[in-house]
KOLLUMSE-249151 format. One record per residue: z, x, y of N, C-alpha, C in turn. Coordinates in Angstrom, 1 decimal, m for minus. Each point is the difference from the previous one (the first is absolute). Layout:
% KOLLUMSE-249151
+--------+--------+--------+--------+--------+--------+--------+--------+--------+
!    n.w !    n.u !    n.v !   ca.w !   ca.u !   ca.v !    c.w !    c.u !    c.v !
+--------+--------+--------+--------+--------+--------+--------+--------+--------+
!      Z !      X !      Y !      Z !      X !      Y !      Z !      X !      Y !
...
+--------+--------+--------+--------+--------+--------+--------+--------+--------+
//
This chain:
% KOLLUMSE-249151
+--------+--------+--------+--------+--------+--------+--------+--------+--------+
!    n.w !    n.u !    n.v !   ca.w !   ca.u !   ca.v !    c.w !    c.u !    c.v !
+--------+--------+--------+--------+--------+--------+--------+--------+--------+
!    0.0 !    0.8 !   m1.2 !    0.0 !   m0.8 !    1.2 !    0.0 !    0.9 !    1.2 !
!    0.8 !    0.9 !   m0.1 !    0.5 !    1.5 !    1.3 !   m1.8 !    0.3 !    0.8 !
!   m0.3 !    0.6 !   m1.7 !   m1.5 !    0.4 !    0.2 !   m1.0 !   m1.0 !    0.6 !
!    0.4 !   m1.5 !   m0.2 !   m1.3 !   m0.7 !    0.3 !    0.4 !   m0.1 !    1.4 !
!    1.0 !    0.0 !    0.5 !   m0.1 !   m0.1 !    1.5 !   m0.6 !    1.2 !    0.9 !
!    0.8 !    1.2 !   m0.5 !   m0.7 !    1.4 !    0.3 !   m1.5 !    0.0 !    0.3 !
!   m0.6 !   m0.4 !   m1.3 !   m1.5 !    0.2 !    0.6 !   m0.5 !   m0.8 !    0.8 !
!    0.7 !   m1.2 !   m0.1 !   m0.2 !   m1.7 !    1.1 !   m0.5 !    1.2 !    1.2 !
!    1.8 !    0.6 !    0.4 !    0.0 !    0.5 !    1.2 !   m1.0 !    1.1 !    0.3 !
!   m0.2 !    0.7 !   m1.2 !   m1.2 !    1.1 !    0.6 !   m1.2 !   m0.6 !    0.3 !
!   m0.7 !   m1.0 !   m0.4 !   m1.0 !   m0.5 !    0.0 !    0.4 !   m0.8 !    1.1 !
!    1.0 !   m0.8 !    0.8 !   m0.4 !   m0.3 !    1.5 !    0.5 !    0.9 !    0.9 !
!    0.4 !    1.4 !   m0.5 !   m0.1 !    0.8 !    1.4 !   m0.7 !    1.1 !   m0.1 !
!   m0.9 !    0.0 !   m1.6 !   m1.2 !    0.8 !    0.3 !   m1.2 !   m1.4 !    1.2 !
!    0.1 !   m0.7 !   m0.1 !   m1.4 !   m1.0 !    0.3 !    0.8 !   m0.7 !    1.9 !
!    1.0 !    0.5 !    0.1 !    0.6 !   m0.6 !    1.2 !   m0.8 !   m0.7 !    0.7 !
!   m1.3 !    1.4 !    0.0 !   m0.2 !   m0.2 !    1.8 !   m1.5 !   m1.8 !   m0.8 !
!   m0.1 !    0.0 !   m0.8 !   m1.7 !   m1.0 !   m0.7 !    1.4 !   m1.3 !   m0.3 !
!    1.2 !    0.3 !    0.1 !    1.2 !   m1.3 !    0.1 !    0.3 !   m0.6 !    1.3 !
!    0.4 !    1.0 !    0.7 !    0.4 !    0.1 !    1.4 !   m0.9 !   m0.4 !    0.9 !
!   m1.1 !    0.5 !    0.1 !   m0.7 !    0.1 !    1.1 !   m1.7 !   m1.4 !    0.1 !
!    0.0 !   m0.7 !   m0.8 !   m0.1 !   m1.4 !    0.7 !    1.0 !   m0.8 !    0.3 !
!    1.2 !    0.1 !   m0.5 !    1.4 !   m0.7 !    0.6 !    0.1 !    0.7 !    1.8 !
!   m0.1 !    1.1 !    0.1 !    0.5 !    0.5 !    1.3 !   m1.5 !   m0.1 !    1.1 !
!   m1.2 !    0.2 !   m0.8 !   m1.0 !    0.2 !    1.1 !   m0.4 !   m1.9 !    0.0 !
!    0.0 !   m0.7 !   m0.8 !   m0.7 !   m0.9 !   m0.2 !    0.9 !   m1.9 !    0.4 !
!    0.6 !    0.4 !   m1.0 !    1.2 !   m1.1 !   m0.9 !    0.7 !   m0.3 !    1.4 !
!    1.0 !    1.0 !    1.0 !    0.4 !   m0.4 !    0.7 !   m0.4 !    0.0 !    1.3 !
!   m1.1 !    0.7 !    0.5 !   m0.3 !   m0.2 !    1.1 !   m1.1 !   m1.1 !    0.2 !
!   m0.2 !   m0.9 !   m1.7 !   m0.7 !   m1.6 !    0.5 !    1.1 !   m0.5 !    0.4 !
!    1.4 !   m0.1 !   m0.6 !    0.9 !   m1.3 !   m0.1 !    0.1 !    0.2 !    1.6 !
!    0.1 !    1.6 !    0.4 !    0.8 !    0.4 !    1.8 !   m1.3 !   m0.7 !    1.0 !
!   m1.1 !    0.2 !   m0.9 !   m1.2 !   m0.4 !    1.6 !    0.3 !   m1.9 !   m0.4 !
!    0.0 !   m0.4 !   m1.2 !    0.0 !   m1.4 !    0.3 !    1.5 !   m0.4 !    1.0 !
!    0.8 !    0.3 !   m0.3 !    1.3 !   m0.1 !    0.6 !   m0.4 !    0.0 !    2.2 !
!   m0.7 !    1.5 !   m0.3 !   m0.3 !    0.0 !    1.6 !   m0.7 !   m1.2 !    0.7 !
!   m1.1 !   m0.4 !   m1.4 !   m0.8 !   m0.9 !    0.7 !    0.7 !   m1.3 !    0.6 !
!    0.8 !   m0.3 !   m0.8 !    1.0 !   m1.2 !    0.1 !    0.9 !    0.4 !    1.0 !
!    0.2 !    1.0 !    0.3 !    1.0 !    0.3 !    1.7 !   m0.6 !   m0.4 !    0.9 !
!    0.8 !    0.1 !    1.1 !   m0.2 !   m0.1 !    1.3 !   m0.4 !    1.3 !    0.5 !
!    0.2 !    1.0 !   m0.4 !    0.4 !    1.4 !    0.6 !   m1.5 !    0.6 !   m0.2 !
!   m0.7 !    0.4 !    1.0 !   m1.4 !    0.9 !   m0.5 !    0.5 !    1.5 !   m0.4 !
!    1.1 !    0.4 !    0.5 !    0.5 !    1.4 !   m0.2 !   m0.1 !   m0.3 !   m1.8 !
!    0.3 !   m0.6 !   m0.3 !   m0.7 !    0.4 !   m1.9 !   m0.9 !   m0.1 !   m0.4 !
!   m1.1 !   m0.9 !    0.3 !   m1.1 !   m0.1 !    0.2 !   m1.1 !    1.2 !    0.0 !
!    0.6 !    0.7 !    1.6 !   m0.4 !    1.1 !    0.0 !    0.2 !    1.1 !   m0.9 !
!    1.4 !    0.1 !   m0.4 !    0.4 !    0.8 !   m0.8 !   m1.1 !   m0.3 !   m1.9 !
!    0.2 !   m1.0 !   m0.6 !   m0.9 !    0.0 !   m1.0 !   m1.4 !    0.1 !    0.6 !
!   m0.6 !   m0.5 !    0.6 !   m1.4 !   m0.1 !    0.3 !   m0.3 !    1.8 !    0.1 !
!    0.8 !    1.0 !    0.8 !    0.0 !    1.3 !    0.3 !    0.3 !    0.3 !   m2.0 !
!    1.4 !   m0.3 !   m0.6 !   m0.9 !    0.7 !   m1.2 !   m1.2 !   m0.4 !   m0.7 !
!   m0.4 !   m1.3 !   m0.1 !   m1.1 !   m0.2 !   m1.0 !   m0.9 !    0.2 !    0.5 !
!   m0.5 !    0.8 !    1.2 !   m0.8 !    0.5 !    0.7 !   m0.3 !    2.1 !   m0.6 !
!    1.6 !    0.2 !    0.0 !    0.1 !    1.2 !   m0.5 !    0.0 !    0.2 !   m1.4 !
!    0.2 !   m1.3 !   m0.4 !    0.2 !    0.3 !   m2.1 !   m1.4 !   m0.5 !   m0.5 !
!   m1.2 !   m0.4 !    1.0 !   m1.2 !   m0.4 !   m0.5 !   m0.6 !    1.7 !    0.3 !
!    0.4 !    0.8 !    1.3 !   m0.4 !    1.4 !    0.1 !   m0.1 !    0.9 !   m1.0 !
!    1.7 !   m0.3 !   m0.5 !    0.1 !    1.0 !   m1.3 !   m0.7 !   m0.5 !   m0.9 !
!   m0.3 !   m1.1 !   m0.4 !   m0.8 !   m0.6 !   m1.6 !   m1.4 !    0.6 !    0.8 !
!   m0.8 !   m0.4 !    1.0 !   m1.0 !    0.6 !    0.3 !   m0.2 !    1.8 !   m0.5 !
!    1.4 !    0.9 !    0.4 !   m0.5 !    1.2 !   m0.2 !    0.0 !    0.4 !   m1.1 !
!    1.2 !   m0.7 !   m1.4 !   m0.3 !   m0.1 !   m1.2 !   m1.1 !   m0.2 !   m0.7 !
!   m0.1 !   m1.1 !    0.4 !   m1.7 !   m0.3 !   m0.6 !   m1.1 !    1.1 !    0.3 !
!   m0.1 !    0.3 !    1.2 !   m0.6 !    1.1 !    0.2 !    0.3 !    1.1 !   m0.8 !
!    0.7 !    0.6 !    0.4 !    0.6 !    1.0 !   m0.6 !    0.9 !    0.4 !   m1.7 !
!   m0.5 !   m1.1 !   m0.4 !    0.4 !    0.1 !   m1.5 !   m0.2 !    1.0 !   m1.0 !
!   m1.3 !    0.3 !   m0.5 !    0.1 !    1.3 !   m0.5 !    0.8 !    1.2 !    0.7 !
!    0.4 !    0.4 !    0.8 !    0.6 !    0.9 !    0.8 !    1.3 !   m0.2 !   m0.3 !
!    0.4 !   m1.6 !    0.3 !    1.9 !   m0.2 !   m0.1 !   m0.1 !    0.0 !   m2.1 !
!   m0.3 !   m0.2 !   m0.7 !   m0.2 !    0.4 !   m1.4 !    0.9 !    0.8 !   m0.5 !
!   m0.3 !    1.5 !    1.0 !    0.0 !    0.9 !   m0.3 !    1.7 !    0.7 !    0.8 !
!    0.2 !   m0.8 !    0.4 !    1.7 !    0.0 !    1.4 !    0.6 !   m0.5 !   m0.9 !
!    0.8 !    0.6 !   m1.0 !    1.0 !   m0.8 !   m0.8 !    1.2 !   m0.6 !    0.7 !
!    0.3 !    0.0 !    1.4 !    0.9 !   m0.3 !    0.5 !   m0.7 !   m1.7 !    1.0 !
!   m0.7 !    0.2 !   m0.1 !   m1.2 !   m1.3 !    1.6 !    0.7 !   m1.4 !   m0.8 !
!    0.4 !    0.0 !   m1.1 !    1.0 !   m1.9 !    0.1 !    0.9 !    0.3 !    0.4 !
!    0.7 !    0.9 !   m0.2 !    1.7 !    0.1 !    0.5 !   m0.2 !    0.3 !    1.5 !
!   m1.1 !    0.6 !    0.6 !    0.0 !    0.2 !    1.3 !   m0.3 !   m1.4 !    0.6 !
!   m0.7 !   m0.1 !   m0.2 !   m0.5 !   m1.8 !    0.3 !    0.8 !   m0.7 !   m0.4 !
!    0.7 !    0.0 !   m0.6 !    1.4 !   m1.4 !   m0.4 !    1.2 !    0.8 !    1.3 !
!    0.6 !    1.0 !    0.6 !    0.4 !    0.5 !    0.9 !   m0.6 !   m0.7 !    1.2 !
!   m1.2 !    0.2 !    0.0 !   m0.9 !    0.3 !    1.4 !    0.6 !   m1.9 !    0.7 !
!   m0.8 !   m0.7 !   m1.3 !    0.0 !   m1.7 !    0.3 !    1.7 !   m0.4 !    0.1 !
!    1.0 !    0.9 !   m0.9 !    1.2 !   m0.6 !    0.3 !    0.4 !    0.7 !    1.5 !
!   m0.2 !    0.6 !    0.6 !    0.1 !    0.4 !    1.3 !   m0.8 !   m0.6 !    1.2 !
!   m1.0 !   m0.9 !   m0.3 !   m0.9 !   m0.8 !    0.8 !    0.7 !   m1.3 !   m0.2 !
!    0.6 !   m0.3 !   m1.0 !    0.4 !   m1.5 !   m0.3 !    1.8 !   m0.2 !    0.5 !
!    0.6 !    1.0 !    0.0 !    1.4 !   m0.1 !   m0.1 !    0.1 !   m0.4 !    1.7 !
!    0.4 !   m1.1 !    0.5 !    0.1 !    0.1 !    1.3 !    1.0 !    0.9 !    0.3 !
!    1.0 !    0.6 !    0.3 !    1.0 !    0.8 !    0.2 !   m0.6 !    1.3 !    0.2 !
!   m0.9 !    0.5 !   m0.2 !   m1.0 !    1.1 !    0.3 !   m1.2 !   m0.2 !    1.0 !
!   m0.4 !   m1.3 !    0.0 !   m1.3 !   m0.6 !    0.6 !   m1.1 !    1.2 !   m0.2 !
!   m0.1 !    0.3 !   m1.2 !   m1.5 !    0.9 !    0.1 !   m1.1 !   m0.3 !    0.3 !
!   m0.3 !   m1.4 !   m0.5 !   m1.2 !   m0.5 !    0.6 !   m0.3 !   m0.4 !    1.0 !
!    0.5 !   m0.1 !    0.7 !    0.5 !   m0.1 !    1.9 !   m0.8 !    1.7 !    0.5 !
!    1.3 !    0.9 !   m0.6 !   m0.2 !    1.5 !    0.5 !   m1.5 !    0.4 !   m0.4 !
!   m0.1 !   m0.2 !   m1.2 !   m1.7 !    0.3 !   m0.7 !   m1.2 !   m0.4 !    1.2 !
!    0.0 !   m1.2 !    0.0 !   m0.8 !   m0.9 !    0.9 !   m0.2 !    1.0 !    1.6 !
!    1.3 !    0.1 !    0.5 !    0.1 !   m0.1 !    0.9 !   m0.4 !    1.0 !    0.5 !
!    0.3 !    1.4 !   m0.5 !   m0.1 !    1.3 !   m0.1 !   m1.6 !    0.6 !   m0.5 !
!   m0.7 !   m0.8 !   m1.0 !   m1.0 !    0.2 !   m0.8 !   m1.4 !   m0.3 !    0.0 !
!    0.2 !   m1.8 !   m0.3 !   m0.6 !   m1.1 !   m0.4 !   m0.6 !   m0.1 !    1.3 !
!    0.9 !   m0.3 !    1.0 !   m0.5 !   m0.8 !    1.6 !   m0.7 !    1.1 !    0.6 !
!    0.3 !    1.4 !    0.3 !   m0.6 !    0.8 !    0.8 !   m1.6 !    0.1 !   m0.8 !
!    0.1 !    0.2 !   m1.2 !   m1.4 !   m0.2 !   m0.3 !   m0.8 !   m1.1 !   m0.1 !
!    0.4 !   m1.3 !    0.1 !   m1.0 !   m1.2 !   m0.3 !    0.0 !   m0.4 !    1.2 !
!    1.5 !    0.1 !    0.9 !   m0.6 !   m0.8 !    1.8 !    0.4 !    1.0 !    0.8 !
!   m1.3 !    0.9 !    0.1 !   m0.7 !    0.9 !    1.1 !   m1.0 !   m0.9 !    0.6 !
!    0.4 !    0.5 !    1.4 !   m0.5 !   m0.7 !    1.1 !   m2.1 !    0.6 !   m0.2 !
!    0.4 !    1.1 !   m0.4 !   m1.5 !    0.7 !    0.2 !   m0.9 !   m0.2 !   m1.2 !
!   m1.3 !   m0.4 !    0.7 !   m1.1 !   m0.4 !   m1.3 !   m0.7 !    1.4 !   m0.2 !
!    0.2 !   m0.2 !   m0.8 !   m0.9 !    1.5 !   m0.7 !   m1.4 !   m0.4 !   m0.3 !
!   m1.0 !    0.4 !    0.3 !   m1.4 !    0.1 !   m0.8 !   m0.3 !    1.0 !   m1.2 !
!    0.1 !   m0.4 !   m0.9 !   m0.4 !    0.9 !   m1.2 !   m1.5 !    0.2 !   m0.1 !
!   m0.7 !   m0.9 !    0.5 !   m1.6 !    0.0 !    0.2 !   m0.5 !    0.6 !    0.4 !
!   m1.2 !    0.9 !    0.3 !   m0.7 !    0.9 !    1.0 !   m0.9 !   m1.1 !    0.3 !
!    0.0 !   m0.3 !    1.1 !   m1.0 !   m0.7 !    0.8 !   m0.4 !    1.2 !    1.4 !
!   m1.1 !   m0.1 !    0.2 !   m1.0 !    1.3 !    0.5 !    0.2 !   m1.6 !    1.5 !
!    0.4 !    1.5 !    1.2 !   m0.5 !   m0.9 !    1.4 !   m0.7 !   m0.3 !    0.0 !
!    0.1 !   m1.7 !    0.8 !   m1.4 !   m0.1 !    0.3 !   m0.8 !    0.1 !    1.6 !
!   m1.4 !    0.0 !   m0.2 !    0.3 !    0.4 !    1.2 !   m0.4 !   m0.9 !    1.0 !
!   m0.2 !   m0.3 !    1.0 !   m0.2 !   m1.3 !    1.2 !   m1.6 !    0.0 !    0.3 !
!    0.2 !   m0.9 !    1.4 !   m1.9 !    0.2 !    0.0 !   m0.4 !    1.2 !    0.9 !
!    1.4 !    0.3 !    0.4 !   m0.3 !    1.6 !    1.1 !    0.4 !    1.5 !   m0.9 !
!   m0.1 !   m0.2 !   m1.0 !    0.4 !    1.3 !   m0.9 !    1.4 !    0.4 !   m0.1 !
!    1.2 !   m0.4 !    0.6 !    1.1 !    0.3 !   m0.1 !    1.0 !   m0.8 !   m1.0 !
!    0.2 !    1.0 !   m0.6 !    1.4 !   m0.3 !   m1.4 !    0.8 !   m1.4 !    0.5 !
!    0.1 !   m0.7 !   m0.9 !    0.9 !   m1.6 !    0.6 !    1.1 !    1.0 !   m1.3 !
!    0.8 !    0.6 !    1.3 !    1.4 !    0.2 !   m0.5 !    1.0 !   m0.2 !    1.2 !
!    1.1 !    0.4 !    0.1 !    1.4 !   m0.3 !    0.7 !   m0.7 !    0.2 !    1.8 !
!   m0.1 !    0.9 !   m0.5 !    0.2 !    1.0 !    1.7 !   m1.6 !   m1.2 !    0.4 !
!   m0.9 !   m0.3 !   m0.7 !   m1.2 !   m0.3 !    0.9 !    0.4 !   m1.8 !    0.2 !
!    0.7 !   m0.6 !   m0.8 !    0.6 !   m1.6 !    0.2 !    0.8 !   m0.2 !    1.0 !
!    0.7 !    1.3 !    0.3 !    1.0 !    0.1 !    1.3 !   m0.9 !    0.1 !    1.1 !
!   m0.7 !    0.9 !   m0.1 !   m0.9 !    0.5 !    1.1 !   m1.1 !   m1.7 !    0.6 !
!   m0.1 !   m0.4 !   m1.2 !   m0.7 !   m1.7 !    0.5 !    1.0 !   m0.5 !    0.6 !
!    1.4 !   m0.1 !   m0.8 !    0.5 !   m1.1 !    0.9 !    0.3 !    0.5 !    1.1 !
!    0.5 !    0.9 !    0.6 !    0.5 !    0.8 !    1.2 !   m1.5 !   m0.6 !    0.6 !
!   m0.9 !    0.0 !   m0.2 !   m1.2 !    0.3 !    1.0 !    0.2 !   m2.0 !    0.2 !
!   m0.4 !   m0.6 !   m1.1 !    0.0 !   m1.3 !    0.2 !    1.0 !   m0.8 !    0.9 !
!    1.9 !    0.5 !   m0.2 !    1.0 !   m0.7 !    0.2 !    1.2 !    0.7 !    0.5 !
!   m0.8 !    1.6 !    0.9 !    1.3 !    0.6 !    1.1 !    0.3 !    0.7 !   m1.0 !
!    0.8 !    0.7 !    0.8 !    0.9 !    0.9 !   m0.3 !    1.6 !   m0.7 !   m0.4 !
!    0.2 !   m0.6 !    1.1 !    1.2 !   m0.8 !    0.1 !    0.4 !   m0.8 !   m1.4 !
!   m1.1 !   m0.6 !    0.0 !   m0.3 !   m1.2 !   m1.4 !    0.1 !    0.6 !   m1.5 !
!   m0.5 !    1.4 !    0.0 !    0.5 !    0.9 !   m1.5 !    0.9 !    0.7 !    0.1 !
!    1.2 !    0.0 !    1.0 !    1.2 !    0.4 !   m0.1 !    0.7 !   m1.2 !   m0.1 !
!   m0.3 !   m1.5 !    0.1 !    0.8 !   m0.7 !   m0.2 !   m0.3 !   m0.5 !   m1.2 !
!   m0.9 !    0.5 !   m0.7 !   m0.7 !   m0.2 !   m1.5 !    0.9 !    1.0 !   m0.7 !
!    0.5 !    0.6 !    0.0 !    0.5 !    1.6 !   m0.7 !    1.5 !   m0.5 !    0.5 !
!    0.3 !   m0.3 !    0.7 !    1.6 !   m0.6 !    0.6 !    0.1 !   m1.2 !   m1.5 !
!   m1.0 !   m1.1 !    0.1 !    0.5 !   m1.2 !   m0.9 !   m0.2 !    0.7 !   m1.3 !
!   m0.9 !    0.8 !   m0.6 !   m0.1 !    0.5 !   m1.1 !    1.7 !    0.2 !   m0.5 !
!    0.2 !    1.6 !    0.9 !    1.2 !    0.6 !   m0.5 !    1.3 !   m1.2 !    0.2 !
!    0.2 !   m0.7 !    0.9 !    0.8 !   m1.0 !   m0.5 !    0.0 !   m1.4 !   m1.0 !
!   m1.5 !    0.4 !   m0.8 !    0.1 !   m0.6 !   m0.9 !    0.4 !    0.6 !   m1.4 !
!   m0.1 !    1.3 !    0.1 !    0.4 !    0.8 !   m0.9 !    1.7 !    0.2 !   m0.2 !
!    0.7 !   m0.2 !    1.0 !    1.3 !    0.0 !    0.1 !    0.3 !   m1.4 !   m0.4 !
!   m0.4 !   m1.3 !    0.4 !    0.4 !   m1.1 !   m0.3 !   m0.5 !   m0.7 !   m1.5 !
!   m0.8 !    0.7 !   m0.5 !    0.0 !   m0.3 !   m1.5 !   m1.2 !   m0.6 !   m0.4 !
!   m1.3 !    0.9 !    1.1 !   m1.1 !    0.1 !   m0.5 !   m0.5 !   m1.4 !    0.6 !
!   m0.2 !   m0.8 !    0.6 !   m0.9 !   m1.2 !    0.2 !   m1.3 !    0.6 !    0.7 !
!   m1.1 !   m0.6 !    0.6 !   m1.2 !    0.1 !   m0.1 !   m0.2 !    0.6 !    1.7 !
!   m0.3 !    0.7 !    0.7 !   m0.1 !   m0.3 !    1.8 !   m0.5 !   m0.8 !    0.4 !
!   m0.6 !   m0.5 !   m0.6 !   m1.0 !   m1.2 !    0.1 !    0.8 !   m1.2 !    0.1 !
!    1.6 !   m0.2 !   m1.0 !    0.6 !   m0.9 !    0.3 !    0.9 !   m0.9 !    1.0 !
!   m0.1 !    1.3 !    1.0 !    0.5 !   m0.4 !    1.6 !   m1.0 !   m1.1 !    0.5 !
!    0.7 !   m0.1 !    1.2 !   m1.3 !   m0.3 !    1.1 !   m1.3 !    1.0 !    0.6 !
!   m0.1 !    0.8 !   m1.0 !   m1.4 !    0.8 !    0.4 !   m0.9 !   m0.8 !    1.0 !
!   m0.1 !    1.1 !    1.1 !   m1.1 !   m0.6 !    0.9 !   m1.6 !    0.7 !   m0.4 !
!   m1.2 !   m0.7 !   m0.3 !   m1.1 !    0.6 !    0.3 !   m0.5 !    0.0 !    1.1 !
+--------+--------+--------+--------+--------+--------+--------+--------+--------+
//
């Protein structure tokens, strides 16, 4: 009888983390997001939404990356760590993750072109780039009028990006 428990126990704490770890990544952060839904409070809301945001990242880099984690005899126990430290509120990792990680890279203000698109050029041979759109408007609408273009920009960039256009722009 001694022995049949013995091995019980080797066999769930050889397999912990393939026990553990739909209970901790999975099991309880549905029962916590339904729970938030039914609150009043968005602060949980936000809090589950930020991890299933981050535990769909990691299943994304697994899947990717599978033949590679294969070979990491340690990548469940690290990933059963990683998700109990994202899930445990008392630590708020997925708050810190997001905040620190997640957000700086997905809401940048600046659009990148990955494209090569070749200038083009106008009907007077000059590059339609920055410096020659300024040079129109200045010529078209003062001097005065593209410093108060360049005034509403940068205070759109401070106030959280809306359009210059969404003032009372004068033409």
């Amino acid at each position: 009888m001694g022995a049949g428990i013995t091995s019980f126990l080797k066999v769930v704490l050889k397999n912990f983390d393939v026990l553990a770890g739909p209970c901790i990544s999975l099991v309880y952060p549905l029962y916590a997001s339904v729970r938030a839904i039914e609150s009043k409070s968005p602060v949980d809301d936000q809090q589950w939404l930020t991890y299933w945001v981050l535990y769909s990242m990691i299943t994304l880099f697994e899947l990717t990356f599978y033949k590679l984690l294969e070979w990491v005899p340690i990548w469940s126990y690290a990933k059963l760590v990683l998700t109990g430290w994202l899930v445990i509120p008392y630590f708020s990792g997925a708050a810190y993750v997001y905040e620190h990680f997640v957000r700086p890279t997905f809401v940048n203000r600046q659009n990148i072109n990955i494209w090569y698109v070749p200038k083009r050029k106008d009907m007077f041979g000059k590059p339609d780039d920055i410096l020659t759109a300024a040079e129109k408007y200045i010529a078209e609408h003062g001097t005065q009028e593209f410093e108060n273009l360049i005034h509403k920009a940068d205070r759109s960039v401070k106030n959280g990006g809306y359009s210059i256009f969404d003032d009372d722009y004068r033409y």
